[in-house]
Structure formats: C-alpha cells, structure tokens
C-alpha positions in Angstrom: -16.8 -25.6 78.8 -15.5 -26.5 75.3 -12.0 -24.9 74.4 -12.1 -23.2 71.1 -9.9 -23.9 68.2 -8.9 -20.8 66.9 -6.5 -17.9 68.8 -6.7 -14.6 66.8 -4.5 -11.0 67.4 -5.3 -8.3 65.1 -3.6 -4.9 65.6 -4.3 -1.8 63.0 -2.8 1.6 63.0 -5.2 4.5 64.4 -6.0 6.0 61.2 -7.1 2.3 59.5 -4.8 2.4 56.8 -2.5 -0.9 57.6 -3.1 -3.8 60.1 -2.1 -7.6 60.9 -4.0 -10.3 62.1 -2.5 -13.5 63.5 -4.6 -16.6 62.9 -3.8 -19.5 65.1 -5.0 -23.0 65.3 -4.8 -23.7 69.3 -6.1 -27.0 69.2 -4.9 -29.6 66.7 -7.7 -32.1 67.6 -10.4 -30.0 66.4 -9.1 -29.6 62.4 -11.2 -31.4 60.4 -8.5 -33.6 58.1 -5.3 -32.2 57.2 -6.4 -28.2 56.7 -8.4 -26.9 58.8 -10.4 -23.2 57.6 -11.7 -20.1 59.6 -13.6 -17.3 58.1 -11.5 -14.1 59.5 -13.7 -11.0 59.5 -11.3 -7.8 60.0 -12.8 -5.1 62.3 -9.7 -3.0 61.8 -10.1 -1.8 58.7 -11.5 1.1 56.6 -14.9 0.2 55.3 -15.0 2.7 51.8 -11.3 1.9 51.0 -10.0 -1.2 48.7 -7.3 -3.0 50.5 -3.8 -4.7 49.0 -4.2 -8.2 51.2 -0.6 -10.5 52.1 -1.1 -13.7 53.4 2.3 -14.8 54.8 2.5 -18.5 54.4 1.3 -18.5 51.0 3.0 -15.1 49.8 -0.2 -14.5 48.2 -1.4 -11.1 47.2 -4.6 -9.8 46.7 -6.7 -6.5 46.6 -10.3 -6.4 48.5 -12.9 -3.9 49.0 -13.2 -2.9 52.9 -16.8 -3.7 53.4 -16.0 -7.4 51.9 -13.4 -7.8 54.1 -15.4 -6.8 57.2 -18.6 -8.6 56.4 -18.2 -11.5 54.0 -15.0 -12.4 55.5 -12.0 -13.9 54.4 -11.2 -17.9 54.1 -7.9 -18.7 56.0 -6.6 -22.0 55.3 -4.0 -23.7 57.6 -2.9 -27.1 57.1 0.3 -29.4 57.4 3.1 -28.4 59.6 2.0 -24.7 59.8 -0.8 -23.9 62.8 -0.9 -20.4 62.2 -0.9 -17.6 59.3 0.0 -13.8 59.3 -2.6 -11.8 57.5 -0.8 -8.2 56.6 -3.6 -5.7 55.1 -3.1 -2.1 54.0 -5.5 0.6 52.3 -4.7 1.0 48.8 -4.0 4.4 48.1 -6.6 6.7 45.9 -5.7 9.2 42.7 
C-alpha cells in the first residue's frame, strides 16, 4: 500500500456560511520539485452563494462562486519551508 501525500481537515459551521480547511503535505518525497500542488475541492460550502476566500500563507484574498469551489476546485500551492496552508472561506453576504 502506497502512503498518500496529502493530509486534509476541513471543518465548516452548520449553516455553511464560514469554514477552514487545512492542507498538508505528509510526505516530502512525493513533491514534484520545490512546490508541490493539490486541487482542494470544498464539500463544506454553500453551493448558490459567492464566497470571500483567505489563503493564510500567501495572505491572499479572493471571492469565488460556491459551485466553482466545490467542483472545479481550487489550486493549493505549497513549496519551500512551508508543508502546509490554511484555507479560511466564508459566504459573502447578499443585499
């Protein structure tokens, strides 16, 4: 049996409207070259609703539509000294 290369822990509130995900790179030998990438797809989320996304290492902010997020995914990139990234994700709120 091959160990996998990836750990991930995503936790989102009851109603959908905020989450995390922790994306974790278990096995340094696996990354190809110095940044390794997995495609996260969020099952936590609420599909009709645009959502403001962090990612923690980069401080990067971004808004995405549900549906995107849960089916075309979402590149996470982690390379150099950091092994993991902190993916915070919360529905954007409607007028």
């Amino acid at each position: 049996m091959r160990a996998t290369a990836w750990c991930l822990l995503e936790y989102t509130a009851l109603d959908h409207s905020r989450g995390y995900c922790g994306v974790f790179s278990v096995n340094q030998r696996e990354m190809d070259g110095p940044t390794a990438e997995y495609l996260l797809r969020l099952r936590g989320i609420d599909w009709s609703r645009e959502h403001l996304i962090t990612l923690d290492n980069s401080g990067e902010t971004f808004r995405m539509a549900g549906r995107e997020l849960a089916n075309t995914g979402l590149i996470i990139q982690i390379g150099g000294s950091m092994l993991s990234d902190l993916v915070l994700y919360a529905a954007v709120a409607t007028c």
